[in-house]
Backbone as CSV, one residue per row, in Angstrom:
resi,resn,N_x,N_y,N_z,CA_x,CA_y,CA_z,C_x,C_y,C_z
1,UNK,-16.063,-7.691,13.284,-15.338,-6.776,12.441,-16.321,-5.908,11.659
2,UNK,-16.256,-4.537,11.462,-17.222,-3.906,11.446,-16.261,-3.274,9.992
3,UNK,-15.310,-2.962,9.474,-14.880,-2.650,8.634,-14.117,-3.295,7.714
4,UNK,-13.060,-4.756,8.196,-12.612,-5.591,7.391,-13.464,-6.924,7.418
5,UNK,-14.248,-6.573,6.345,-14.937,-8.046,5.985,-14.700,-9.162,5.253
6,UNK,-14.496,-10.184,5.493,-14.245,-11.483,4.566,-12.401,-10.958,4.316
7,UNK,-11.690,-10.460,5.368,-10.123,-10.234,4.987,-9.378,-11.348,5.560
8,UNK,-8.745,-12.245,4.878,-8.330,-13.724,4.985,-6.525,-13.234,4.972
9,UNK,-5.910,-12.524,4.547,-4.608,-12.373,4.295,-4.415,-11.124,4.451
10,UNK,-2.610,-11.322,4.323,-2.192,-9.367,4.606,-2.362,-8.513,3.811
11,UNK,-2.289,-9.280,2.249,-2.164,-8.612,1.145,-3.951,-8.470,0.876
12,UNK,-5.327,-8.821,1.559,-6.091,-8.144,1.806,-6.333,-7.188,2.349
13,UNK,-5.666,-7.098,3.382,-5.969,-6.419,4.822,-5.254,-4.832,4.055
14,UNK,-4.097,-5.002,3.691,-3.443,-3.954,3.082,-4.519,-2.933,1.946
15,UNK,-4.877,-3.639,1.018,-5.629,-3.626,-0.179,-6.813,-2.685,0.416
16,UNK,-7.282,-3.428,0.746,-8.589,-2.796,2.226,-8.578,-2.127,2.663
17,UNK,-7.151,-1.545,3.686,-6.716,-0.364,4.449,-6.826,0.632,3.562
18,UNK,-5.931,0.632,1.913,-5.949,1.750,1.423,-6.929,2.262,1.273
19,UNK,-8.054,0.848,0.586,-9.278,1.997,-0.107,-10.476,2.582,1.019
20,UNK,-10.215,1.865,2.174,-10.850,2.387,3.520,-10.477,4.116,3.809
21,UNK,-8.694,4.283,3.520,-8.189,5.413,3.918,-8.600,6.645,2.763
22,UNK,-8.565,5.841,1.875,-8.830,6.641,0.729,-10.438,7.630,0.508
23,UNK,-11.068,6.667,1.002,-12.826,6.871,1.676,-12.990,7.556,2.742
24,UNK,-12.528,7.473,3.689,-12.888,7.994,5.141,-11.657,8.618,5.846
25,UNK,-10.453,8.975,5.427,-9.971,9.969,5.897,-10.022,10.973,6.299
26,UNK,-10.044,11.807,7.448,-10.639,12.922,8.054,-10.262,14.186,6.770
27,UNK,-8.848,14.027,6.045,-8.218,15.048,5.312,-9.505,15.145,4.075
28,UNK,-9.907,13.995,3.677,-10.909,13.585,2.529,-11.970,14.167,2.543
29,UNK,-12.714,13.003,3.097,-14.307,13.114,3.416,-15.233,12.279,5.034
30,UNK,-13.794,11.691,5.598,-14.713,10.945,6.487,-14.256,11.957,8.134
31,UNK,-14.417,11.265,8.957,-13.805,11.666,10.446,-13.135,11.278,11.264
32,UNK,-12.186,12.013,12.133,-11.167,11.447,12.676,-11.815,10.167,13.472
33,UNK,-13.512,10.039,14.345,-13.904,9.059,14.822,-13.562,7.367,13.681
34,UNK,-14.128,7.716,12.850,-14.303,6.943,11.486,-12.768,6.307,11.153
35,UNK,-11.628,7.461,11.489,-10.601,6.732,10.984,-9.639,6.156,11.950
36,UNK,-9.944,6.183,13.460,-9.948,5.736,14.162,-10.034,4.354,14.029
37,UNK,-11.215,3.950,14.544,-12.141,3.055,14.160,-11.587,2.138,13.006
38,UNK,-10.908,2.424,12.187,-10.271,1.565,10.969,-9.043,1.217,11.394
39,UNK,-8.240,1.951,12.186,-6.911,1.747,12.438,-6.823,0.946,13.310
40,UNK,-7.416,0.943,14.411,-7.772,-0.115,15.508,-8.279,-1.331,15.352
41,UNK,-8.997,-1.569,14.396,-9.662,-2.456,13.738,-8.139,-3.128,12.425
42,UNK,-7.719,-2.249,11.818,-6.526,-2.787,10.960,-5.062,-3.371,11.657
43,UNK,-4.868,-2.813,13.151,-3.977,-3.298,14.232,-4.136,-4.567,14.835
44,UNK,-5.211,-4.739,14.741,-6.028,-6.058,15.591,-5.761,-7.311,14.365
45,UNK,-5.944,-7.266,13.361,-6.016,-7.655,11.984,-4.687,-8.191,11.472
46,UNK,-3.724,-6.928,11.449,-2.364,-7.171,10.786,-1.914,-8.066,11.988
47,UNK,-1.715,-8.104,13.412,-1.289,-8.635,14.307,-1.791,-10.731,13.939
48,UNK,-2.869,-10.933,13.839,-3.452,-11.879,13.067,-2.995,-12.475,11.664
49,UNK,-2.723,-11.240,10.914,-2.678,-12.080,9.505,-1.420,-11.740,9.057
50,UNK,-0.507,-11.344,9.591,0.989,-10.174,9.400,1.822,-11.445,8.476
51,UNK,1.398,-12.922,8.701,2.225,-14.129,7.732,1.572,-15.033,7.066
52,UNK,0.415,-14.546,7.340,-0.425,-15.193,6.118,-0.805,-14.294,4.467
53,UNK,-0.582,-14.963,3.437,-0.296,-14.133,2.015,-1.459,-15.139,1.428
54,UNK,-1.085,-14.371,-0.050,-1.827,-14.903,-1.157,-0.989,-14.735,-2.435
55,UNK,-0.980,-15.836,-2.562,-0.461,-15.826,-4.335,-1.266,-15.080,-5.729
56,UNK,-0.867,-15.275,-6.358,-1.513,-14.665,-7.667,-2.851,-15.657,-7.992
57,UNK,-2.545,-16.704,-8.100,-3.364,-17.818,-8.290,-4.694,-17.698,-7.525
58,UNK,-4.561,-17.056,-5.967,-5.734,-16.858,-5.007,-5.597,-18.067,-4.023
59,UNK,-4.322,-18.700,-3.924,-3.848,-19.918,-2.963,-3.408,-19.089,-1.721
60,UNK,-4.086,-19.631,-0.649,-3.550,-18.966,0.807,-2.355,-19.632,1.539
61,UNK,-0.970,-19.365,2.080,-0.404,-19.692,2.731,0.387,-18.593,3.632
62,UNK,0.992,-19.574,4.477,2.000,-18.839,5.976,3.231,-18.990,5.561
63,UNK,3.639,-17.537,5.464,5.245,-17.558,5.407,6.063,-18.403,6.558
64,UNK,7.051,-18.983,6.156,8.370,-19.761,6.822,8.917,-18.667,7.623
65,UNK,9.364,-17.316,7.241,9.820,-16.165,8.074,8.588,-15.291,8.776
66,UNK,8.990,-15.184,10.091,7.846,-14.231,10.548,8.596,-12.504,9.923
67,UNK,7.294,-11.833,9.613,7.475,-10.740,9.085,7.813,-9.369,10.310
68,UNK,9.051,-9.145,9.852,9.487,-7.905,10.192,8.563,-6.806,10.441
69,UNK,7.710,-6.575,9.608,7.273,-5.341,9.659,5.645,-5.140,9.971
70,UNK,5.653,-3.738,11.192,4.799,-3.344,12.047,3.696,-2.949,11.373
71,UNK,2.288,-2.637,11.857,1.296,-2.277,11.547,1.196,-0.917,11.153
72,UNK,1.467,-0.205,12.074,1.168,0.902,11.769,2.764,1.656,10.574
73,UNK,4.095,0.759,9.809,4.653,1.085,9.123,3.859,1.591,7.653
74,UNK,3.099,0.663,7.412,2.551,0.361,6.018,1.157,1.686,6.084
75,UNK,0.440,1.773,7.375,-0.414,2.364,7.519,0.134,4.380,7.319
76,UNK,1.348,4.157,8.329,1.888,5.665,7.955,2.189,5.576,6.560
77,UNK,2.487,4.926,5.867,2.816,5.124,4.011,1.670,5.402,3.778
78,UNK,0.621,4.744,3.482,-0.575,4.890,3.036,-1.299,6.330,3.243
79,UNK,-1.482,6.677,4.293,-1.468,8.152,4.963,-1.098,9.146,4.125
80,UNK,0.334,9.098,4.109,1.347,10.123,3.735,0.602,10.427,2.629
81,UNK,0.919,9.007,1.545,0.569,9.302,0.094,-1.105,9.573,-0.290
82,UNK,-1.674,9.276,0.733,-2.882,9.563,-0.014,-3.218,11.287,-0.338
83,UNK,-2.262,11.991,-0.078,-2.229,13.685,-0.209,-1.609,14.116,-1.431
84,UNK,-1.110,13.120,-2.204,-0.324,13.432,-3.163,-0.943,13.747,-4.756
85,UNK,-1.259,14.228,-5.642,-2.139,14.504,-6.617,-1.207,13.961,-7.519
86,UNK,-1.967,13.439,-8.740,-1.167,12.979,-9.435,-0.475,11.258,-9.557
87,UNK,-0.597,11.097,-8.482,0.165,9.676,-8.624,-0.775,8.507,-8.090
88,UNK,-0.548,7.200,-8.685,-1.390,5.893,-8.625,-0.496,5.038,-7.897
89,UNK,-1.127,4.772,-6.656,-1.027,4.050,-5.046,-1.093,2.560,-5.983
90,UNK,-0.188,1.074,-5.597,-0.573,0.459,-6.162,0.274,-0.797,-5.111
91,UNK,-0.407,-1.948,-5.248,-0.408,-2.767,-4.299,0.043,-3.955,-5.059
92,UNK,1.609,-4.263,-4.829,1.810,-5.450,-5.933,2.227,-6.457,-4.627
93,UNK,1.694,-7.427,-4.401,2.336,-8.761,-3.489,2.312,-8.035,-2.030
94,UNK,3.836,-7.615,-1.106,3.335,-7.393,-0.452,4.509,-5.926,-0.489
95,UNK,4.287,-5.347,-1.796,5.365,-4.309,-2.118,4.428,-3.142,-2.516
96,UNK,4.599,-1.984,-2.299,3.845,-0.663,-2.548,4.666,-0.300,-4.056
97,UNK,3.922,0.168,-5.152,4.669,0.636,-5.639,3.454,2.349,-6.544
98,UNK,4.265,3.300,-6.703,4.050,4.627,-7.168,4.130,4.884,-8.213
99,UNK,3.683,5.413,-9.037,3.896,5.676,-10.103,2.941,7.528,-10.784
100,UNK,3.563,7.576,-11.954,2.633,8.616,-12.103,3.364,9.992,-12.173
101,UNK,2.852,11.301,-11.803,3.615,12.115,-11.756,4.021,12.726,-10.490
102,UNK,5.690,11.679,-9.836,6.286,11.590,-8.919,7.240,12.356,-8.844
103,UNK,7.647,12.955,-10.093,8.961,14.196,-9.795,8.764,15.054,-8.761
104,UNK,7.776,15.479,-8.811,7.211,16.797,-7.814,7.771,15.973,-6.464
105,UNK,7.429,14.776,-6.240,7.696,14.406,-4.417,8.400,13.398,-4.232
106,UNK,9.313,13.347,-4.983,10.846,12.861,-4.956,11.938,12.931,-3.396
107,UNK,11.375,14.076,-3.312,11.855,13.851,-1.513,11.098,13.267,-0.768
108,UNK,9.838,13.756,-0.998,8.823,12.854,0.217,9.005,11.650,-0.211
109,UNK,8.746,11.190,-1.160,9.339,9.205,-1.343,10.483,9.001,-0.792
110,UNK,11.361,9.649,-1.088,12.811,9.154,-0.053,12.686,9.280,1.607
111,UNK,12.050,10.438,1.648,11.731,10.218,3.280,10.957,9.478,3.583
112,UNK,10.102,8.594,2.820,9.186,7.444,3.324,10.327,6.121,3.015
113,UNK,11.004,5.866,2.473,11.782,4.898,2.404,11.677,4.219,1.052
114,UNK,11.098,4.853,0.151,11.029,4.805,-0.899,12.017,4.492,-2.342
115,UNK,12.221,3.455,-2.740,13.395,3.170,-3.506,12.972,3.516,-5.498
116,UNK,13.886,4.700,-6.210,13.373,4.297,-7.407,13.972,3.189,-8.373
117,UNK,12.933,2.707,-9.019,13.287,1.420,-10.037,13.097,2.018,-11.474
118,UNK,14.713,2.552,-12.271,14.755,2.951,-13.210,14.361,2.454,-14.148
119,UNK,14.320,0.547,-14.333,14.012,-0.339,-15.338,12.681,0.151,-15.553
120,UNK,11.605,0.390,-14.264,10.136,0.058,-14.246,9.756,2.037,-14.638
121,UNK,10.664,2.943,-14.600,10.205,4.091,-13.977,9.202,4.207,-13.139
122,UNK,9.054,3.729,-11.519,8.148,3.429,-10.481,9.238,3.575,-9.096
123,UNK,8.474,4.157,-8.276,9.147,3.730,-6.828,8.707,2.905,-6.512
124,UNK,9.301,1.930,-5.455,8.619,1.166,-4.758,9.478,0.944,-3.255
125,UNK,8.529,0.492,-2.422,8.573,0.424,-1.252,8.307,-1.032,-0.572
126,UNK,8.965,-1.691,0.340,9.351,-2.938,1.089,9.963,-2.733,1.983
127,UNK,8.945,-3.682,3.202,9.156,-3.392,4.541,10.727,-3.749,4.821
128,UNK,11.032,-5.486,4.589,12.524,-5.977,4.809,13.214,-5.546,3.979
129,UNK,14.232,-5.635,4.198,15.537,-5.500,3.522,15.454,-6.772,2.456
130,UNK,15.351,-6.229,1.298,14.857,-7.520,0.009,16.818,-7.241,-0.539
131,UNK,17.281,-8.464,-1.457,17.955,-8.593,-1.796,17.794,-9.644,-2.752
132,UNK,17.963,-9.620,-4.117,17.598,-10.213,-5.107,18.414,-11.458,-5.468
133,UNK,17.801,-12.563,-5.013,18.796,-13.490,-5.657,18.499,-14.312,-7.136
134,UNK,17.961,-13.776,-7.906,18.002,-14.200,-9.563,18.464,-13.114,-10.191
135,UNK,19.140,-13.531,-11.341,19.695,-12.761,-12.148,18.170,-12.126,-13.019
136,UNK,17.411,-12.493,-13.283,16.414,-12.291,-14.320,15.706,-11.016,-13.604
137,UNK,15.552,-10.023,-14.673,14.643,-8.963,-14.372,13.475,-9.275,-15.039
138,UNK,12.290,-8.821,-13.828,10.988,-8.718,-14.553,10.552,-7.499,-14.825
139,UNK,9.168,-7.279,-15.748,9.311,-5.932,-15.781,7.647,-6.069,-14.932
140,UNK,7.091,-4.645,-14.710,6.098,-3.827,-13.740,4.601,-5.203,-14.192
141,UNK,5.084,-5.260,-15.643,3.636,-6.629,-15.450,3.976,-7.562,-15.316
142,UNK,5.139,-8.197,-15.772,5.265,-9.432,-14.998,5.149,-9.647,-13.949
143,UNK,5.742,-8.689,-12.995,5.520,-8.443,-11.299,3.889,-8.821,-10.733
144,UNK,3.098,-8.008,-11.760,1.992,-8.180,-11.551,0.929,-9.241,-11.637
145,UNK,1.600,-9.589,-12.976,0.787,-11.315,-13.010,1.448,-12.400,-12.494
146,UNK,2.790,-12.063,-11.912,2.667,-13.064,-10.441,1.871,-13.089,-8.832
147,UNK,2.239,-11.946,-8.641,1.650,-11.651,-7.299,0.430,-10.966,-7.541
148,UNK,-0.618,-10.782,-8.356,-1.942,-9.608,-8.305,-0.902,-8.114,-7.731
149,UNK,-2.663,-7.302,-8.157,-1.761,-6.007,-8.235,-3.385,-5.187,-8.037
150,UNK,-3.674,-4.252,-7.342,-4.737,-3.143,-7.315,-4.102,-2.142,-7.268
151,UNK,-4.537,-1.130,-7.680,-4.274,-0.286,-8.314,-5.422,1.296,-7.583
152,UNK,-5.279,2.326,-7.132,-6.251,2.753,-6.992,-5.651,4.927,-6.771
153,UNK,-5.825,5.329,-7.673,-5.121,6.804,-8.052,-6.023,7.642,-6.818
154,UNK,-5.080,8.493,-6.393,-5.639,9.294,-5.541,-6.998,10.453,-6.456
155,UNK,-7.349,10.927,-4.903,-8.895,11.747,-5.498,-7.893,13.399,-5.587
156,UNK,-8.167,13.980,-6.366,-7.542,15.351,-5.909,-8.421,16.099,-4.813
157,UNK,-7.303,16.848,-4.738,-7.837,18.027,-3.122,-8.697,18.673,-3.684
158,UNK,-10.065,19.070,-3.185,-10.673,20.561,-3.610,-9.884,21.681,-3.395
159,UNK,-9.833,22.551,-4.336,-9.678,24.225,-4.153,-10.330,25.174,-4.135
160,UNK,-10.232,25.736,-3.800,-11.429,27.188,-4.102,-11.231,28.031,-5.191
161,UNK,-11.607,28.394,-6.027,-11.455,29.090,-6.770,-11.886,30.559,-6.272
162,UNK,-10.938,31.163,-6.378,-11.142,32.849,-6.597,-11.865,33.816,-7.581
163,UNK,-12.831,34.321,-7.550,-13.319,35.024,-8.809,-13.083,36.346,-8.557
C-alpha cells in the first residue's frame, strides 16, 4: 500500500481518503495519475475493511450487518464537496456531516443526498437508510465524543485577479 498506511478500519480509510483528496486532487494541486492511484488503492481497501469500525474509545470491531454501501458512493461525496468554499468536511462515525456557509449549495447537498439537521444547523449524510430508535437527542458534540470526529475545511480556489 503505497498511500493508505497503517489504515485498520473504514472510518480510517474514509478519514484518509478525504485528506488524500483534499492534497492531490487534479482540480487542487495533484494529478489525475496521482488521483488515480488513490482511488484504486481506496477500492481495494473499502472492499476489505467496508465492516470493520472503530469506536470513540479506539476499540476495533466487525459490524453484525454487512454494509450497504459502495466504494466509490462516499468517494463521489468527497469529490463533489471538496469544490465548495466556505464549508468544513467533517467525519463523525461513519456519517459525513457539513457545516459552515452552506446556504449558497443547498441544492448541491440535496442532490448528493444530503439531509438538513435543524437541531445541529449541519447537513449530514448516511449511506443506509438510518432510522432512530431512541427518543433522546444528542447534540453535534455529543455525536462527537461518541464516535470521534475530524474535521478538515476546504482550501479555497485561486483566482486571478484583474488589475
Amino acid at each position: 500500500m503505497k498511500w493508505f498506511i497503517g489504515v485498520k478500519t473504514i472510518e480510517q480509510l474514509k478519514k484518509e481518503y478525504k485528506r488524500l483528496a483534499l492534497k492531490w486532487h487534479p482540480d487542487i494541486s495533484g494529478s489525475d495519475k496521482e488521483m488515480k492511484e488513490i482511488n484504486s488503492e481506496y477500492d481495494r481497501l473499502f472492499e476489505m475493511l467496508k465492516d470493520v469500525h472503530e469506536s470513540a474509545d479506539g476499540n476495533t470491531y466487525t459490524s453484525k450487518e454487512a454494509t450497504k454501501e459502495s466504494a466509490s458512493e462516499y468517494r463521489d461525496i468527497i469529490n463533489a464537496l471538496i469544490h465548495l468554499e466556505g464549508i468544513a468536511i467533517e467525519i463523525i462515525g461513519s456519517w459525513v456531516w457539513v457545516t459552515g456557509n452552506t446556504y449558497q449549495y443547498k441544492d448541491d447537498l440535496k442532490q448528493l443526498r444530503f439531509r438538513f439537521s435543524k437541531s445541529k444547523r449541519a447537513w449530514y449524510y448516511h449511506s443506509a437508510d438510518y432510522r432512530k430508535t431512541s427518543k433522546k437527542t444528542f447534540t453535534l458534540n455529543e455525536i462527537r465524543d461518541l464516535y470521534g470526529s475530524e474535521t478538515i475545511q476546504t482550501e479555497p480556489t485561486l483566482k486571478l485577479k484583474i488589475v
